[in-house]
SEDRENBA-613571 format. One line per 2 residues: number of its first residue (from 1); their letters; for each residue x, y, z of N, C-alpha, C, O. Coordinates in steps of 0.1 Angstrom, whole numbers, plus 2048, in hexadecimal, padded with zeros to 3 digits. Example, Ala and Ser with C-alpha at 12.3 -4.5 7.8 and 13.67 -1.06 7.14 Angstrom:
2
1) AS) 884/7C7/84E/87B/7D3/84E/884/7DF/84E/88E/7DF/855  880/7EA/847/889/7F5/847/881/800/84F/886/80B/850
//
This chain:
263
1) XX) 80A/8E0/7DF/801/8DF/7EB/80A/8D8/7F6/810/8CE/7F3  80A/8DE/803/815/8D8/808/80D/8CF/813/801/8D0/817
3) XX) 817/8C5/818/812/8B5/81A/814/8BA/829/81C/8C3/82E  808/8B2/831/804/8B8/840/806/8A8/849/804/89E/842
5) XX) 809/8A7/852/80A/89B/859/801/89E/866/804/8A5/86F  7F2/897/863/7EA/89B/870/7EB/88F/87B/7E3/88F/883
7) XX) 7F9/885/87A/7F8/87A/881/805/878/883/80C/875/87A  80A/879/890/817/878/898/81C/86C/89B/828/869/89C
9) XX) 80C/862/89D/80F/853/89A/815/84B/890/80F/84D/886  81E/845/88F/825/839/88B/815/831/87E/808/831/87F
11) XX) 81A/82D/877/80A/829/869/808/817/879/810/810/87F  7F8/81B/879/7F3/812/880/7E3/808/879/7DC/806/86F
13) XX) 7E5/805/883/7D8/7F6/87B/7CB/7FC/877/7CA/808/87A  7C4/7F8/873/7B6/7FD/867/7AF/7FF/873/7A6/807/873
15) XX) 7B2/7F9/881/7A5/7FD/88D/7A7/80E/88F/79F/816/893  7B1/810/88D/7B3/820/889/7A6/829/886/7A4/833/88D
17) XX) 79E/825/87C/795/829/877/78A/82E/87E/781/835/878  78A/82B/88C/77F/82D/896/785/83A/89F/77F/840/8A8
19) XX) 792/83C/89B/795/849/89D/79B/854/890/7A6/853/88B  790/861/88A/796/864/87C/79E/870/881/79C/877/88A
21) XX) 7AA/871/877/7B0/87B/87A/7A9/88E/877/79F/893/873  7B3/890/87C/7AF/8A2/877/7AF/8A6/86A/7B9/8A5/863
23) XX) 7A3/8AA/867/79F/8B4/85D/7AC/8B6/854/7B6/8BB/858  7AC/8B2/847/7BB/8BB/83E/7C4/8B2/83B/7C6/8A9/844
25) XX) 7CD/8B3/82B/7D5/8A8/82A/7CF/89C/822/7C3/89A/81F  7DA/895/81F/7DA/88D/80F/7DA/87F/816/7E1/879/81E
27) XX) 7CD/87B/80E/7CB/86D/80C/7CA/865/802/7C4/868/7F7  7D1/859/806/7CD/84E/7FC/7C7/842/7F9/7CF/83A/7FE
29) XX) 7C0/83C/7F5/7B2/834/7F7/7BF/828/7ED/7C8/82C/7E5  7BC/81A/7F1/7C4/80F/7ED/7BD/809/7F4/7B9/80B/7FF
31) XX) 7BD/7FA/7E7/7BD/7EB/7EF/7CB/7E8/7F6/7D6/7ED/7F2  7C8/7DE/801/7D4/7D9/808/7D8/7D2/7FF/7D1/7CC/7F7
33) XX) 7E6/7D4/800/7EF/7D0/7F3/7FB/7C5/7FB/802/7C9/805  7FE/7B7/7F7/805/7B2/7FA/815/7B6/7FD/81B/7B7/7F2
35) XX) 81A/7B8/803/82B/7BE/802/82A/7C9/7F2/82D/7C5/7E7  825/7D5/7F3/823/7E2/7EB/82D/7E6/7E1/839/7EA/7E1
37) XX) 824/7E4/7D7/831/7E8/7CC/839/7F6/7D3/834/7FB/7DD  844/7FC/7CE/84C/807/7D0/844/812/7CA/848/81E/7CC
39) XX) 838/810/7C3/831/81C/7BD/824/822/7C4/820/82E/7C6  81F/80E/7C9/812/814/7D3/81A/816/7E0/815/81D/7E9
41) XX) 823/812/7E1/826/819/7F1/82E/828/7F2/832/82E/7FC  830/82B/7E4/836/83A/7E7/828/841/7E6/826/846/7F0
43) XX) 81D/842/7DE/810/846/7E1/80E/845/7F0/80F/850/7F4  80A/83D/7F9/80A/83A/804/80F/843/80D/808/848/816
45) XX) 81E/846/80B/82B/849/814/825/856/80F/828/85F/818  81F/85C/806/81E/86C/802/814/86E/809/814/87A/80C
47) XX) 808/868/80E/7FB/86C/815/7FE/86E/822/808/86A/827  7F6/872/828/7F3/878/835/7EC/86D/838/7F3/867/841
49) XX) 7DF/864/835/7D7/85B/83B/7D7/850/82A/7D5/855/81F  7D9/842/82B/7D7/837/827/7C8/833/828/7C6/832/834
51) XX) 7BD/832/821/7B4/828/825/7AE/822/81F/7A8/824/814  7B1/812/829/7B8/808/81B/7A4/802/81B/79C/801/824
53) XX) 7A5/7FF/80C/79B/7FD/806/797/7F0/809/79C/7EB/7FF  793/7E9/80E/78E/7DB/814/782/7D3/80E/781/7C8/80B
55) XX) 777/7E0/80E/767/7D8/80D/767/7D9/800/75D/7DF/7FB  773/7D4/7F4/770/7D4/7E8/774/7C9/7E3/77C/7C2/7E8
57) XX) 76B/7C4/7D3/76E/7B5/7D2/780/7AE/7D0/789/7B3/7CA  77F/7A5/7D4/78F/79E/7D5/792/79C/7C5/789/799/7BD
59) XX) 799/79C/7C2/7A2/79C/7B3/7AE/794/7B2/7B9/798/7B6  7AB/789/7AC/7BC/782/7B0/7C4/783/7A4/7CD/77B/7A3
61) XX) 7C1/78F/798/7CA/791/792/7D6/79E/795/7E0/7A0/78E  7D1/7A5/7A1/7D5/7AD/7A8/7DF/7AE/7B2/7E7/7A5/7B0
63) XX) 7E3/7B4/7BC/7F0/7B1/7C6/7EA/7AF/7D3/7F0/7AF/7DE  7DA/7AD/7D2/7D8/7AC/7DF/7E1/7A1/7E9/7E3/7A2/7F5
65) XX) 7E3/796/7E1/7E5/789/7E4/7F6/786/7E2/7FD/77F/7E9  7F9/78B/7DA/801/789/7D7/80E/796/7CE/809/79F/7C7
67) XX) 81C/795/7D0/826/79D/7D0/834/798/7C1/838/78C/7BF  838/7A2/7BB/840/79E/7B2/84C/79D/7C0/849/7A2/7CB
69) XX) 85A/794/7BD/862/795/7C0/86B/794/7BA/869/78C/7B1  87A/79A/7BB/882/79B/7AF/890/79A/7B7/892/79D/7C3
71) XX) 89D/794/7AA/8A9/792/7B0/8B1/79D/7B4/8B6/7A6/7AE  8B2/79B/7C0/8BC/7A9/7C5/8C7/7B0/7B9/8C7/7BC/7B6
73) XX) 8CF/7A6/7B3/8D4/7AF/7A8/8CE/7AD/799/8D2/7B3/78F  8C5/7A7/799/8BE/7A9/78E/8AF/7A6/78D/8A9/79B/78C
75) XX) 8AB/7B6/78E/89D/7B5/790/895/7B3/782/889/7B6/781  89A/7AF/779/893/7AB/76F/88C/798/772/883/792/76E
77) XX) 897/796/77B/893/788/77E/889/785/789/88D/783/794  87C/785/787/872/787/78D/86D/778/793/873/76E/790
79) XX) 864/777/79A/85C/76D/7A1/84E/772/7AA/851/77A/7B3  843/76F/7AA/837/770/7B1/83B/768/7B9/841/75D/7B9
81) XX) 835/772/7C5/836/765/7D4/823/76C/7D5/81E/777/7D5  81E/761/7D4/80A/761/7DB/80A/75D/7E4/814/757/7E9
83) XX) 7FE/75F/7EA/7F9/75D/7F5/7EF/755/7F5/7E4/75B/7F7  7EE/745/7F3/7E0/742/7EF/7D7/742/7F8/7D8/73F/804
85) XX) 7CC/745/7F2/7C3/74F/7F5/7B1/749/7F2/7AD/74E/7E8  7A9/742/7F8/79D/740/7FA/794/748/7F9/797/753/7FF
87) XX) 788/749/7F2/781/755/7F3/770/74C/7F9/76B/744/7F1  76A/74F/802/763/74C/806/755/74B/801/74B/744/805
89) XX) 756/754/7F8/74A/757/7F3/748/75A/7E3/740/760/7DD  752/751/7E0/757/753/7D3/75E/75E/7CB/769/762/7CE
91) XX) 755/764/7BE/75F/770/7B8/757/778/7BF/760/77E/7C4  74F/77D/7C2/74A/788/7CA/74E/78C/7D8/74D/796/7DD
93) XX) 753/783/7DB/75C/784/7E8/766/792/7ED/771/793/7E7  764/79B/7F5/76B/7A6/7F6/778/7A4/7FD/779/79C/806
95) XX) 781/7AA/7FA/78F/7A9/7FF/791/7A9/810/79B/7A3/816  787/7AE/816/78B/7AC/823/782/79D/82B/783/799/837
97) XX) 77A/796/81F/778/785/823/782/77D/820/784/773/827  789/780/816/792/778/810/79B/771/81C/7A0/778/825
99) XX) 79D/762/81C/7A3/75B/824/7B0/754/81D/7AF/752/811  7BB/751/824/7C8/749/826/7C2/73B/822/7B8/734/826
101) XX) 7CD/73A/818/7C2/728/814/7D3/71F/81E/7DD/71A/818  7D2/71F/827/7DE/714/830/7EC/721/832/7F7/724/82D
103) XX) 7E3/726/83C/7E9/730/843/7FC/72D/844/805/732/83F  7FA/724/84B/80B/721/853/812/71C/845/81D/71F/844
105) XX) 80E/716/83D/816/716/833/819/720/825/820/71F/81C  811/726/829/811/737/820/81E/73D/826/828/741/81F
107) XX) 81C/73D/835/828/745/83E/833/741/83C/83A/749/837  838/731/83E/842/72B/835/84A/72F/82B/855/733/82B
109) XX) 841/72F/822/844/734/813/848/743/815/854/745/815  83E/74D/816/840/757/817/850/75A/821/857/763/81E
111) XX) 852/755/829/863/757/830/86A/753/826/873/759/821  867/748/823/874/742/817/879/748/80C/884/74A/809
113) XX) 86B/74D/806/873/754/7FB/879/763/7FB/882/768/7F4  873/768/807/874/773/80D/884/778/80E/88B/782/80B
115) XX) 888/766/817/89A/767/819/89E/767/812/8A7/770/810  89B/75B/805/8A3/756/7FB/8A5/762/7F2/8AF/763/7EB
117) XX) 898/76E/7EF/8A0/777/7E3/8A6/780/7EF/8B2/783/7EC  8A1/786/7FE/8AA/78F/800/8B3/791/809/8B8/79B/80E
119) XX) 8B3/77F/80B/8C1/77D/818/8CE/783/818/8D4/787/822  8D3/783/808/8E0/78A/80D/8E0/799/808/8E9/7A0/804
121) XX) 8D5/79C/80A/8D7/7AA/80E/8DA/7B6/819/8D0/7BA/820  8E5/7BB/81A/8EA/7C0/82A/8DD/7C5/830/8DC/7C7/83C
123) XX) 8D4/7C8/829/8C7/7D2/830/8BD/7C5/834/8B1/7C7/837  8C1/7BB/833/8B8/7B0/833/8B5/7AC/844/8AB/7A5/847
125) XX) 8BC/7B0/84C/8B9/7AD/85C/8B1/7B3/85F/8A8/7B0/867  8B3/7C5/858/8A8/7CB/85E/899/7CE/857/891/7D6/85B
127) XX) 896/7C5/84C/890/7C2/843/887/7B3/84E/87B/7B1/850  88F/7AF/852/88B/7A0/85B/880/7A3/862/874/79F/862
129) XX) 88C/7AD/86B/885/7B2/877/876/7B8/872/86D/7B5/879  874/7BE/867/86D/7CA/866/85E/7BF/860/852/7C2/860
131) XX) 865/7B4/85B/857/7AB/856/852/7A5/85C/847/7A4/85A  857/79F/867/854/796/871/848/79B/875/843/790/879
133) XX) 841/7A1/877/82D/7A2/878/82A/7A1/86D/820/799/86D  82D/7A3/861/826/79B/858/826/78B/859/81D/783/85C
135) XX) 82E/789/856/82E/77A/85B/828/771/866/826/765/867  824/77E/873/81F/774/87D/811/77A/879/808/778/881
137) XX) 80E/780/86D/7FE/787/86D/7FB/77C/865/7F5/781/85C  7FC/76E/861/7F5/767/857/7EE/75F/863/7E3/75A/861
139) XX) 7F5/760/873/7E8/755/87F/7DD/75B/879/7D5/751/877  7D7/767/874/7CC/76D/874/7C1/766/869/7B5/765/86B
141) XX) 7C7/762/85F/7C4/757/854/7BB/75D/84A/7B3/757/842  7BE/76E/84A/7B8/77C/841/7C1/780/83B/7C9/788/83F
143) XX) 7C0/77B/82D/7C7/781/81F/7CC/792/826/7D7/796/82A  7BD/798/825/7BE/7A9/828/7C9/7A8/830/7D5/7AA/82D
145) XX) 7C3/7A4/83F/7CE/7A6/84A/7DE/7A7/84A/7E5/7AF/850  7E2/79B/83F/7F0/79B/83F/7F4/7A4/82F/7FE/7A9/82C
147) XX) 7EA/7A5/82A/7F0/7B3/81E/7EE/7BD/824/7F7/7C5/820  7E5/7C2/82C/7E8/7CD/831/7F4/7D0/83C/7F8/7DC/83E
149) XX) 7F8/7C4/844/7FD/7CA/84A/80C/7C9/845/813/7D3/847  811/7BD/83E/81F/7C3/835/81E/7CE/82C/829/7D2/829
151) XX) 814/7D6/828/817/7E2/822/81B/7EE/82E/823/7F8/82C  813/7EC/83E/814/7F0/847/823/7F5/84A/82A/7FF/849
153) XX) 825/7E7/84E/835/7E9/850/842/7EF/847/84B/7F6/84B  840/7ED/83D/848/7F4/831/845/802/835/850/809/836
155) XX) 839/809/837/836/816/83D/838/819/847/834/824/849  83F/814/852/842/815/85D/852/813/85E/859/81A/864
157) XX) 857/806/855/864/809/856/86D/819/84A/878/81D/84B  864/81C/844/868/82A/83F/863/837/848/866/842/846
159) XX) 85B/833/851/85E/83F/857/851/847/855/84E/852/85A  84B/843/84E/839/848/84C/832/84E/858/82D/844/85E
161) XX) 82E/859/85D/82C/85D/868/815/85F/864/80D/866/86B  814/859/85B/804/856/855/7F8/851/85D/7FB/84E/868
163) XX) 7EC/851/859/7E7/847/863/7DC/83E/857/7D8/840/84C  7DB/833/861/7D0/828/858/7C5/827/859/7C1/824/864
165) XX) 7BC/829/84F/7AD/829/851/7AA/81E/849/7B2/818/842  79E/81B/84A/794/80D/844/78B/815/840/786/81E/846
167) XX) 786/810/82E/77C/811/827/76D/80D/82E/763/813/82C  771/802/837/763/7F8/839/760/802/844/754/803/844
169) XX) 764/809/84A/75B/810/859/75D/81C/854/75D/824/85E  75E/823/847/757/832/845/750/833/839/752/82F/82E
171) XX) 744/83D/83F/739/83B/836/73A/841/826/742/84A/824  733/83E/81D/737/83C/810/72A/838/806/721/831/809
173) XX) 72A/83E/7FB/71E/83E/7F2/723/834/7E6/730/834/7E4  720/831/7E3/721/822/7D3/725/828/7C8/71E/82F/7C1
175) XX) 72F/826/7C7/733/827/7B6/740/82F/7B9/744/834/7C3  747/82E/7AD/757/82D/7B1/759/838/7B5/75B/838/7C1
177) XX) 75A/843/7AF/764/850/7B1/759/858/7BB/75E/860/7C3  74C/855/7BC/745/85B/7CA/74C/857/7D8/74F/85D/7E2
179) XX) 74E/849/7D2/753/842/7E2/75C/849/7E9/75C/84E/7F4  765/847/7DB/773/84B/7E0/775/858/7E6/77D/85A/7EF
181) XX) 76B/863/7DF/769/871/7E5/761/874/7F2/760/87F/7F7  75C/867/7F5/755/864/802/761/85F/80F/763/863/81B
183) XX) 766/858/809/76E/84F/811/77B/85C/81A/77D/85F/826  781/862/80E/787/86F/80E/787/879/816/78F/880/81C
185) XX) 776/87B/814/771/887/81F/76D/881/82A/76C/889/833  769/875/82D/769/86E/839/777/870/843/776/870/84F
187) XX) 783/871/83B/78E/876/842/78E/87E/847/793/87F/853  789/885/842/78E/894/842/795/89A/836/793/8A6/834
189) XX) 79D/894/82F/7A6/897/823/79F/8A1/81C/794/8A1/818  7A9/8AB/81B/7A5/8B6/80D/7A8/8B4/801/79E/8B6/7F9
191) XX) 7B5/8AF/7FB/7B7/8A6/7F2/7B9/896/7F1/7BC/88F/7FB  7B8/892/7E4/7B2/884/7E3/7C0/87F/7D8/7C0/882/7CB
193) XX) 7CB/878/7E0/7D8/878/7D5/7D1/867/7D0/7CC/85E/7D6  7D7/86A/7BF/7CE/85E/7B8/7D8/85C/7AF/7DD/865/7AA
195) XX) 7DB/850/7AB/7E3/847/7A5/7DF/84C/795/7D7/853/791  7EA/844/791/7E6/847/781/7DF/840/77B/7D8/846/773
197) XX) 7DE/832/77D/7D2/82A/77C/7C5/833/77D/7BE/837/774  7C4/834/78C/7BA/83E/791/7B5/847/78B/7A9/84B/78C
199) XX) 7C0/84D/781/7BC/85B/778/7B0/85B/76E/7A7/864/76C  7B3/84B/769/7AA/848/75F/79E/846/75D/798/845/753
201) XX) 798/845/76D/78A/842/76A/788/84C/774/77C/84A/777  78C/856/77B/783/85F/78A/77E/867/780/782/86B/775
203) XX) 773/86A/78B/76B/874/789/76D/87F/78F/769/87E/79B  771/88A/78D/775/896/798/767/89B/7A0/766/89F/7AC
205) XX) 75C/89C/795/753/8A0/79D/74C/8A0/7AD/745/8A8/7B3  750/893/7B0/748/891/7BE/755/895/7C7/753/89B/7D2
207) XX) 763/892/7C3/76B/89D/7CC/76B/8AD/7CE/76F/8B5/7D6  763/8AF/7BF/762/8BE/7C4/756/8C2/7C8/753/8CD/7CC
209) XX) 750/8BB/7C7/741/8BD/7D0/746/8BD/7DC/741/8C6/7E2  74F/8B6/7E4/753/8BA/7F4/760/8BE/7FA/766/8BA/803
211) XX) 763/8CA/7EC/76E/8D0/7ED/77E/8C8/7F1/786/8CA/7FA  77D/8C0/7E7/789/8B7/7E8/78F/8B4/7DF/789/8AE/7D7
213) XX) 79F/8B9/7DC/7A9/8BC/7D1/7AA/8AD/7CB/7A6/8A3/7D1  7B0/8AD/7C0/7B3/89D/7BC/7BE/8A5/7B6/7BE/8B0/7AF
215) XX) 7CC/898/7BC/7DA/89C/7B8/7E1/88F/7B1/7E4/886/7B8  7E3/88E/7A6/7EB/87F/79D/7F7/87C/7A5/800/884/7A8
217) XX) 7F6/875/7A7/804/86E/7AC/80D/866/7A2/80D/85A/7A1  816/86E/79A/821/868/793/82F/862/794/838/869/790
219) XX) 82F/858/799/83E/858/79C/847/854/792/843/84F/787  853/855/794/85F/859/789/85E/849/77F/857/840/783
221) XX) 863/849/777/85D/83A/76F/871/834/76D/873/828/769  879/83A/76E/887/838/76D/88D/837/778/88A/83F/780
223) XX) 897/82D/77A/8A1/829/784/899/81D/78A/892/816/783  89B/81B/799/894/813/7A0/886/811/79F/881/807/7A5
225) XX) 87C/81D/796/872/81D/798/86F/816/788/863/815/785  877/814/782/875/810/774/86F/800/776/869/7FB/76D
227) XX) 871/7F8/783/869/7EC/786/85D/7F2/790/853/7EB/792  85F/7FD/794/856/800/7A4/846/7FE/7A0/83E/7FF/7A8
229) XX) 843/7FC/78F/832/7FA/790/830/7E9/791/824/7E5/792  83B/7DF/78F/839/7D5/793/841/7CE/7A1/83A/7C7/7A7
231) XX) 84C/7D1/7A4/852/7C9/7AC/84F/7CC/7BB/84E/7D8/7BE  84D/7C4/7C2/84C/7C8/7D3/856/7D5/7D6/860/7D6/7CF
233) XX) 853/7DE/7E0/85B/7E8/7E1/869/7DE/7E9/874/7E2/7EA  865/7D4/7EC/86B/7CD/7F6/87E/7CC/7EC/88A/7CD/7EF
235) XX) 878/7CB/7E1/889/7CD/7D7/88B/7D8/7DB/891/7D5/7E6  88B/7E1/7DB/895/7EF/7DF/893/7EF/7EB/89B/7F7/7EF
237) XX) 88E/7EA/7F6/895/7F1/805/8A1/7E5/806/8AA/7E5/80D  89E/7D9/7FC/8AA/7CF/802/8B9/7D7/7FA/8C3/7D7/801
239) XX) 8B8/7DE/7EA/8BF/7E3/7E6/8C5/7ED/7E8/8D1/7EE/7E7  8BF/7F8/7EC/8C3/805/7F2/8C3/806/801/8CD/809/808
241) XX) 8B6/802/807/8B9/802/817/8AB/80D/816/8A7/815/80D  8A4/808/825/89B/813/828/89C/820/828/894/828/824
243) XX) 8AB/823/82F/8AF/82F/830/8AF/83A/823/8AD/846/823  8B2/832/817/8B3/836/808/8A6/83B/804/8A2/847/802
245) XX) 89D/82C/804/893/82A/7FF/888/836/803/881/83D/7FD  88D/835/814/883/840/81A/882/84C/817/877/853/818
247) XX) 895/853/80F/897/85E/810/892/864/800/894/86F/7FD  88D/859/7F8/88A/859/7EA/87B/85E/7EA/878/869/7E4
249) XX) 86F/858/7F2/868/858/7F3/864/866/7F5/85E/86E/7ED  868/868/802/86B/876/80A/86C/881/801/865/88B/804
251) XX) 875/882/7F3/876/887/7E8/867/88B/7E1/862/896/7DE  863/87E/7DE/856/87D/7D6/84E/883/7DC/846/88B/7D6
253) XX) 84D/882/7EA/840/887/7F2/83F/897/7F1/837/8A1/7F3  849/895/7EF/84B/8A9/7F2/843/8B3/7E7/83E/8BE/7E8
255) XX) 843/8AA/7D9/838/8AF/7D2/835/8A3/7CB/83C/89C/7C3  82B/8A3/7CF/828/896/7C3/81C/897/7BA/814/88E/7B7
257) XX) 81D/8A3/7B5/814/8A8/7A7/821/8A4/79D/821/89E/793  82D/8A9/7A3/833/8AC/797/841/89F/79A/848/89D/7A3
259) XX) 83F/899/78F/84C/886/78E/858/88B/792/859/897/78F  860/887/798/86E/88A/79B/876/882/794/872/879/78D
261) XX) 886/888/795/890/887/78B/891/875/78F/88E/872/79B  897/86B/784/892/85C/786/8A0/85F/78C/8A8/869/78A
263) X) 8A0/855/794/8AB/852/79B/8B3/844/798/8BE/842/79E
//
């Protein structure tokens, strides 16, 4: 099924949503994900429209909040950087209430360790450059805000020509795999690209109730991607370079029913 780009725009902010794209083309339904593993953001980089799932309960065993990070030459040596994270309303609290528990020293941290695993990496200036709104998105003192928008930018510095929609402003019926076939055709999307996770519990039926494909998204499980279901993608653009990283992706996108050779 060949991949359609109905958005010439650069991947922009969730107020996006109040304008939907044209009819046709692959979407993918995700919580905002802290700096995006290399697996959810090649899903991402493969869709035509992102729409990131917000009005769903917060999970802090999850990446909403928080990102693996790993040693430039040895990514087995891992570290969590979080984002601590307030929930206002306790465990029922949906991901787009979730607040910054001491905003300015989240941001702190979040730079420091940021340099410290991937300062000396040559791709690391333009890595700088390319975070620097994430970092000024924690004034906002919204968990969502600054995971969505570091996944943003990783989509933007590869070159993602996508657009961003919000779960919370299109309409949608209760219960999982309806939603998601709601949320979908609220796009416009004909197909509905779904994780492997994903596989396990959808229901096809309410996508095909409104004529809407569902395509697995596998990506290769060897080479770089042999960490890519845990580590921030943020390890490979410091190790290969955007330019690499981008042109890997690019690979995947081209079909992504069927895994590509691991690299």
């Amino acid at each position: 099924m060949p991949r359609t780009n109905p958005s010439s725009a650069t991947a922009s902010p969730a107020d996006s949503s109040r304008d939907l794209p044209r009819p046709g083309g692959l979407c993918a339904i995700h919580q905002p994900n802290f700096l995006a593993r290399l697996t959810t953001l090649a899903k991402l980089f493969a869709a035509d429209y992102w729409i990131v799932l917000d009005d769903v309960q917060f999970t802090r065993r999850d990446y909403q909040h928080r990102a693996r990070l790993a040693n430039l030459d040895d990514p087995a040596d891992q570290q969590w950087l979080t984002i601590p994270t307030r929930l206002p309303n306790g465990r029922p609290t949906l991901i787009r209430d979730a607040v910054l528990d001491d905003p300015g020293r989240a941001r702190r941290r979040t730079a420091g360790m940021l340099q410290q695993h991937y300062g000396a990496s040559p791709h690391w200036p333009t890595l700088a450059e390319a975070l620097a709104p994430v970092l000024d998105s924690f004034t906002t003192g919204q968990t969502a805000t600054v995971a969505e928008t570091s996944t943003r930018v990783l989509l933007d510095l590869l070159g993602w020509r996508g657009q961003i929609l919000t779960s919370s402003r299109l309409p949608s019926r209760p219960g999982r795999s309806a939603r998601l076939a709601d949320l979908a055709a609220a796009a416009g999307a004909r197909t509905y690209l779904c994780g492997t996770g994903g596989m396990t519990y959808l229901d096809p039926a309410p996508f095909t109730a409104q004529n809407i494909a569902v395509a697995p998204f596998r990506p290769p499980t060897a080479g770089i991607w042999s960490f890519g279901r845990r580590l921030s993608a943020l390890w490979a653009l410091a190790k290969l370079g955007p330019d690499t990283v981008a042109d890997r992706l690019q690979t995947l996108a081209a079909d992504h029913t069927v895994p590509q050779p691991a690299v």
